[in-house]
C-alpha positions in Angstrom: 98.3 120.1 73.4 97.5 122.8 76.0 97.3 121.5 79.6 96.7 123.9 82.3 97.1 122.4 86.2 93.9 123.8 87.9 94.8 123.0 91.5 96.9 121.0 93.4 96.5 121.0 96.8 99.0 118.9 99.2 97.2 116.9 101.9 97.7 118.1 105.5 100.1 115.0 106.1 103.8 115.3 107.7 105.5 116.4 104.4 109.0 117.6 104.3 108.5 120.8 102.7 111.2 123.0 102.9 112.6 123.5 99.2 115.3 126.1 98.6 118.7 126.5 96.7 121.8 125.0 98.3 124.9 126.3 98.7 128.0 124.7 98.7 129.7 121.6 97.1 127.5 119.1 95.4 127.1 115.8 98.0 125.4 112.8 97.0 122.5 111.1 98.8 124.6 108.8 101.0 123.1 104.8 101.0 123.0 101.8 103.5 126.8 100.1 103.8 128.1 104.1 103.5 130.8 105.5 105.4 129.3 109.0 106.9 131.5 111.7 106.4 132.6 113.5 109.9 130.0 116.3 109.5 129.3 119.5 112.3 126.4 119.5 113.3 125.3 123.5 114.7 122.6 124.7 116.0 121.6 122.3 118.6 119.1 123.1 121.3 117.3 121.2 124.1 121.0 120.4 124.8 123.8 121.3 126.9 126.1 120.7 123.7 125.3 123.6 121.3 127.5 122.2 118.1 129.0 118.4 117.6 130.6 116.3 114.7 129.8 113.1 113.8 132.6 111.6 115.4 131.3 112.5 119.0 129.5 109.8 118.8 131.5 107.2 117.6 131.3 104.3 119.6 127.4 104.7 120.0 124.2 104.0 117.5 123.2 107.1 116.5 119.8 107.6 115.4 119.1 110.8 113.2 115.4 111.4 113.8 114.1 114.1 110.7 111.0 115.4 111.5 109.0 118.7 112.4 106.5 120.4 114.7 103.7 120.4 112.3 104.0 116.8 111.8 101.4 115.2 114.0 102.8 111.5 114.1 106.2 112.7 115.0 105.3 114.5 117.8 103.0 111.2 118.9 106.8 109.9 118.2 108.8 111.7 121.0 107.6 110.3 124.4 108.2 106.9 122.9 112.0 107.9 121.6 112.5 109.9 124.8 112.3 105.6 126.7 114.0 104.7 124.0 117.0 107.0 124.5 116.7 106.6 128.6 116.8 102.5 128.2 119.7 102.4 126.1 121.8 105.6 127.3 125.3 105.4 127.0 124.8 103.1 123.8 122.4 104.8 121.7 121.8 108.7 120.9 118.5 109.8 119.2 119.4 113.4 117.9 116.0 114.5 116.4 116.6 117.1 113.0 114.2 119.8 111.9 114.3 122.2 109.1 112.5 124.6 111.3 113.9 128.4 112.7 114.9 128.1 116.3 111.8 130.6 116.7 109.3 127.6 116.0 110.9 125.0 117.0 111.4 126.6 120.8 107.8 127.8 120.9 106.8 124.0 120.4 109.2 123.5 123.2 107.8 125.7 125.5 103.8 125.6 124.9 103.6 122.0 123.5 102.9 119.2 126.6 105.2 117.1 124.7 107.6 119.3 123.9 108.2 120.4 127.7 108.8 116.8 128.4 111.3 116.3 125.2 114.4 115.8 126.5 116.1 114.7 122.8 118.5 117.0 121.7 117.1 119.0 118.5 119.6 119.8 115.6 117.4 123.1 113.8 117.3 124.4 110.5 119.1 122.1 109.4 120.0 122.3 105.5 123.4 119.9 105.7 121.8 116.5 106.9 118.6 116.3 104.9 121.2 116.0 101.5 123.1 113.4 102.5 119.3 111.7 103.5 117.0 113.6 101.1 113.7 112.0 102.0 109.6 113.9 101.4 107.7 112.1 104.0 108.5 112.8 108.4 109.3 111.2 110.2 113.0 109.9 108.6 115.3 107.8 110.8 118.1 107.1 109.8 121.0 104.4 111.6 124.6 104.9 111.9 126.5 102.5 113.7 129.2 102.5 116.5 131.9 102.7 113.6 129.7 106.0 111.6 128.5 103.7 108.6 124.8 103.6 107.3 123.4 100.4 108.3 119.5 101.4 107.8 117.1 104.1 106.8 113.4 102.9 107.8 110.1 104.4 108.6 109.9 105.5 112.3 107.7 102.4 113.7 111.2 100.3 113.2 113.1 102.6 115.8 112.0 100.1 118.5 114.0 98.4 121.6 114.3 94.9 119.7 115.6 96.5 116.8 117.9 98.6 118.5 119.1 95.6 120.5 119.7 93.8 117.3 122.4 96.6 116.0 123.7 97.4 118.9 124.7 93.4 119.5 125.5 93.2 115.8 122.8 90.5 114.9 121.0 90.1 111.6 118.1 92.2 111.4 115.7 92.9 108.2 114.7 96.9 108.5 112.7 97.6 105.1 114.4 100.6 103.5 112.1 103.6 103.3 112.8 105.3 100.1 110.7 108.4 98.9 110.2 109.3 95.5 111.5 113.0 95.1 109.8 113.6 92.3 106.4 111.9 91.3 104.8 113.4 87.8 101.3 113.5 89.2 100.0 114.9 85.8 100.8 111.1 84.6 97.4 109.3 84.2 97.4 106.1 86.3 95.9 104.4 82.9 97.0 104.4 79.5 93.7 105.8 78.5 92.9 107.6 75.0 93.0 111.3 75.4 89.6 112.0 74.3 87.7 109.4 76.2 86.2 109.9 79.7 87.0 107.1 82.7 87.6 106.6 86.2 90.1 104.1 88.1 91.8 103.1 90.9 95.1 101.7 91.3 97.1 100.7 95.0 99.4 102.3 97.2 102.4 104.0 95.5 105.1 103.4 98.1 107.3 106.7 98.9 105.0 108.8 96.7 103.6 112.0 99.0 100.1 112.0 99.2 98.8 114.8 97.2 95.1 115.3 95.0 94.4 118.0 92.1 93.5 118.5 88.6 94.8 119.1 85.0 92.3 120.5 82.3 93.3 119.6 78.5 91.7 122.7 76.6 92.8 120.6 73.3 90.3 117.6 74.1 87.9 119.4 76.5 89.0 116.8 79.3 89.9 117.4 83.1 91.6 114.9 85.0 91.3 114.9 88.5 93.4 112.6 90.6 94.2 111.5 94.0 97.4 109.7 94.9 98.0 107.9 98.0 95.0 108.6 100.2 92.9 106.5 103.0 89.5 105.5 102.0 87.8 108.0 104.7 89.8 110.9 103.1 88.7 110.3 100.0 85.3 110.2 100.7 85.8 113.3 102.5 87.6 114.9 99.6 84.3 114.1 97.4 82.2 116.2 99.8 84.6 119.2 99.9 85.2 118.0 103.7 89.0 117.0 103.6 90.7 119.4 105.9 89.4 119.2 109.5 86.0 117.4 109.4 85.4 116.8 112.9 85.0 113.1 114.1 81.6 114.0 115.8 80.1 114.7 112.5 81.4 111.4 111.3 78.8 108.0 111.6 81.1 105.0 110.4 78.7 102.0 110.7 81.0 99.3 108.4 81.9 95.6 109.5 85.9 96.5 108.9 87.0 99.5 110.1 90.5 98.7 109.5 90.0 99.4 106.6 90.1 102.6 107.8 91.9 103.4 110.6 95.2 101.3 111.2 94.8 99.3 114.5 97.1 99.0 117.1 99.8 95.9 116.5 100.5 96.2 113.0 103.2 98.2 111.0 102.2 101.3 109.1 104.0 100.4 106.4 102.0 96.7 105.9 98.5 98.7 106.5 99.2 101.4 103.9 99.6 98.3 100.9 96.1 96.8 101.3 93.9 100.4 102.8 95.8 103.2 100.5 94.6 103.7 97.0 95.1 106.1 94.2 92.3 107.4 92.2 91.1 108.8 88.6 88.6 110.2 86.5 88.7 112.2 83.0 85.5 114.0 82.3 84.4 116.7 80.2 85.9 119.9 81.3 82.6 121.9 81.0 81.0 119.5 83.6 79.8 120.8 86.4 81.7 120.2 89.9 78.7 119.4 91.7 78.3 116.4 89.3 82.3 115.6 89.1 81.9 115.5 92.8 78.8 112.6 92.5 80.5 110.8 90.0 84.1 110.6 92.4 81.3 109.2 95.3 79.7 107.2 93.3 83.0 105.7 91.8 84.2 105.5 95.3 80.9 103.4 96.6 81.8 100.8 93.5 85.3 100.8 94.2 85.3 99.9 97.6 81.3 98.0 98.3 80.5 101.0 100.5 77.5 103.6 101.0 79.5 107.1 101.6 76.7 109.7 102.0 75.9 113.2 103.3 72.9 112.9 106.0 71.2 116.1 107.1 69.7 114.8 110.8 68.2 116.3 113.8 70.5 115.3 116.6 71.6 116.6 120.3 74.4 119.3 119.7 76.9 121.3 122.1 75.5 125.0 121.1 78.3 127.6 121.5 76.0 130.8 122.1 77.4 134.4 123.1 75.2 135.9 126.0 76.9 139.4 126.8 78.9 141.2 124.2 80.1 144.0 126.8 82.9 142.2 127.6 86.9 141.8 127.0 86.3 138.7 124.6 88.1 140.7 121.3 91.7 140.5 120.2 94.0 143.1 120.2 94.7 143.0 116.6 98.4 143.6 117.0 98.4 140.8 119.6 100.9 137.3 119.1 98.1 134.5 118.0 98.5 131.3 120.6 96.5 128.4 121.1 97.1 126.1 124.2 93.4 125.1 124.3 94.7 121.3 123.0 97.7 120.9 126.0 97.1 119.4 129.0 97.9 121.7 131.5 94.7 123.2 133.2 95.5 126.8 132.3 94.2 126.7 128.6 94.9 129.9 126.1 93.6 131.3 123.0 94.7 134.4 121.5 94.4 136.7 118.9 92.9 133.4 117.0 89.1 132.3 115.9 86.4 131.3 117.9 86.8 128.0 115.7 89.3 126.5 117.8 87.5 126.3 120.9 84.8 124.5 118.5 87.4 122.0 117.3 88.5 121.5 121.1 84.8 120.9 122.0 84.6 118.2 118.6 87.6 116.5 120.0 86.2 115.2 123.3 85.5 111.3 123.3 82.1 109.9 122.6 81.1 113.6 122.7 78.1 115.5 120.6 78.4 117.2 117.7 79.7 121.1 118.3 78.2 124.0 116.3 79.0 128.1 116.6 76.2 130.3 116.8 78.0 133.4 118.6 78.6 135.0 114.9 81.7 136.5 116.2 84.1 136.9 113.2 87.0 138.6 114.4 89.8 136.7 116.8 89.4 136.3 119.8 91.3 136.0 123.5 90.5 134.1 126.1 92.2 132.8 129.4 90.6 129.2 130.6 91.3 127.5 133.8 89.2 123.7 132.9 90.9 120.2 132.8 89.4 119.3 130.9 86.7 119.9 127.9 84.7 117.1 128.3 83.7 118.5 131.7 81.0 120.5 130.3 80.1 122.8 133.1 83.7 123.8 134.4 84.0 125.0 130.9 81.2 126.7 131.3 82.4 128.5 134.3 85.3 129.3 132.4 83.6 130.9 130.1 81.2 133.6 132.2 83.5 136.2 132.0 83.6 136.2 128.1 80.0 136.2 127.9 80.4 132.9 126.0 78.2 129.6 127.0 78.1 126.1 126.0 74.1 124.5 125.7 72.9 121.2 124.7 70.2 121.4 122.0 68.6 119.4 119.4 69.7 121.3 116.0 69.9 120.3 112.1 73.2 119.3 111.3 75.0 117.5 108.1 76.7 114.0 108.8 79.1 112.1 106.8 77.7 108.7 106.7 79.2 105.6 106.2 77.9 102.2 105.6 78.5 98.6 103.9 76.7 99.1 100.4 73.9 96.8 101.7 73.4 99.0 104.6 71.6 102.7 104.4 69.5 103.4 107.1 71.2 104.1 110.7 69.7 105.1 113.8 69.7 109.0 114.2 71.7 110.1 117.6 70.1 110.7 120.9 
């Protein structure tokens, strides 16, 4: 049978994906109850010690945090380990781990608002650690006690003070062990379905599985399978509509009893929210269908699947209108310039450059409660710009910030697409002022 993978595209989740040949002797993966081996540690910044061992910090809990600067819930992560470290210094040491250059990780250091306050030391490119705790899915914490043995490896919601009390005064505590699957055959249906016949199905959360969606086409049978393992209900609705990757929330109407169902409240561990609200999916369908109709049949499946009315709505509604009024200005890249984007910190000196117009569209999608953003400047090349605004939801000092690049910011009603989302016996909403 010929099977030929069409696409498979990895979701924009914190993924570990850093894949190369080692060097060296074979290790093997160590496990809770282990004895660590007294390894050196180089190439630490954010530190005034710039290489340690293992046994430096005997006597302490040492926490190895794995995670990087493109994962989004690490980074949420720090502030809260930075306490942690501060409340329990002297007993404890959080030393974070990335597989990132020094280059990426310092330039997170220095632009990122969080990363000028982190004060954890940072072991970089790292290749040593991550084999004796191979894991797929940031962040990674893993717990070595006072005498250097393994005594847990957990998600990072269980690096907490109560938890870390526990350990440190050598008191039972359960820690559920976080084990990732390092390699999941995602071109194994979820079903055992005939080859020839055409389906679709859903099955739960694959614990330790990365999140990933694609397709497989079987010339033999005239059959393509596409799948989606390990995704919220909202992205997979999204995926449906081609919307996936950075769908603004102002273009989002979510009008459903539970919304837990789609976004984890506060007061309740990841892990428990991901086994009832995290689903895989599948359908097999004639290869020579057309994607438009794949695409219904995936939305339709998904309306079944879960009692829900996922939709695209085209609706007049009040928009933030990005407009360019002067073109004789300075607004242009230098194509040989360094591309930097500050517009999301929180310092009141905000910079884009040598980067698209798109981000300060993004920035203006981001503000709470705010209107839908739209670009009709029809500048295609990257841009520069220099903004002094606190913020972007302050609408006119942005648009003060903004004269100089011949760039303003109007409200106006304008046609634009929504996502729409509804409990099945629910259709109509109310269009936005």
């Amino acid at each position: 049978m010929k099977k030929t993978t069409i696409y498979i595209v990895l979701a924009a989740l914190c993924l570990n994906f850093r894949v190369k040949a080692q060097d060296g002797p074979t290790i093997t993966a160590l496990k809770i109850g282990d004895q660590i081996p007294d390894i050196a540690i180089t190439n630490i910044i954010n530190s005034p010690a710039k290489t340690a061992k293992i046994s430096d910090f005997k006597g302490k809990l040492l926490v190895l945090d794995f995670w990087a600067t493109n994962c989004g819930s690490c980074i949420r992560a720090i502030p809260r380990l930075d306490s942690l470290q501060s409340e329990f210094n002297g007993r404890l040491q959080i030393l974070t781990v990335s597989y990132e250059k020094q280059a990426i990780v310092k330039a997170f250091l220095n632009h990122n608002p969080v990363g000028r306050a982190m004060r954890l030391p940072i072991a970089i490119d790292d290749s040593k650690l991550k084999r004796f705790f191979p894991h797929r899915i940031l962040s990674h914490e893993v717990w070595i006690n006072e005498k250097g043995i393994v005594v847990a490896i957990t998600a990072p919601e269980y690096v907490n003070a109560a938890n870390i009390q526990a350990i440190l005064d050598h008191k039972p505590v359960e820690l559920p062990l976080k084990t990732d699957v390092m390699a999941y055959d995602y071109d194994q249906p979820l079903t055992a379905s005939s080859k020839t016949m055409t389906y679709s199905g859903i099955d739960h959360y694959k614990p330790g599985v990365v999140p990933r969606f694609g397709a497989t086409k079987d010339s033999l049978n005239h059959r393509l399978r596409f799948y989606i393992i390990n995704f919220p209900v909202l992205q997979m609705y999204l995926l449906a509509f081609d919307q996936l990757l950075y769908f603004p929330k102002t273009f989002l109407q979510i009008h459903i009893r539970d919304t837990s169902r789609l976004v984890m409240p506060g007061g309740i561990l990841r892990e428990q929210w991901k086994q009832k609200n995290i689903f895989c999916y599948e359908t097999v369908q004639s290869s020579d269908m057309p994607t438009t109709q794949l695409k219904e049949i995936i939305r339709l499946d998904l309306n079944r699947y879960f009692n829900l009315n996922g939709r695209m709505e085209k609706k007049t509604a009040k928009c933030l209108v990005l407009e360019r009024f002067n073109q004789d200005n300075h607004l242009l890249a230098d194509s040989n310039g360094v591309r930097l984007n500050t517009l999301h910190g929180k310092d009141s000196i905000k910079i884009l450059s040598n980067a698209s117009v798109s981000n300060l569209i993004w920035e203006l999608n981001e503000i709470p409660g705010g209107l839908p953003a739209i670009d009709h400047t029809g500048i295609t090349e990257n841009v520069s710009m220099r903004l002094q605004i606190p913020s972007f939801s302050n609408i006119v000092s942005v648009n003060k910030a903004l004269v100089p690049y011949g760039l303003v910011v109007k409200e106006e009603m304008q046609e634009v697409e929504f996502f729409v989302l509804t409990d099945a016996e629910h259709t109509a909403i109310p269009t936005p002022n």
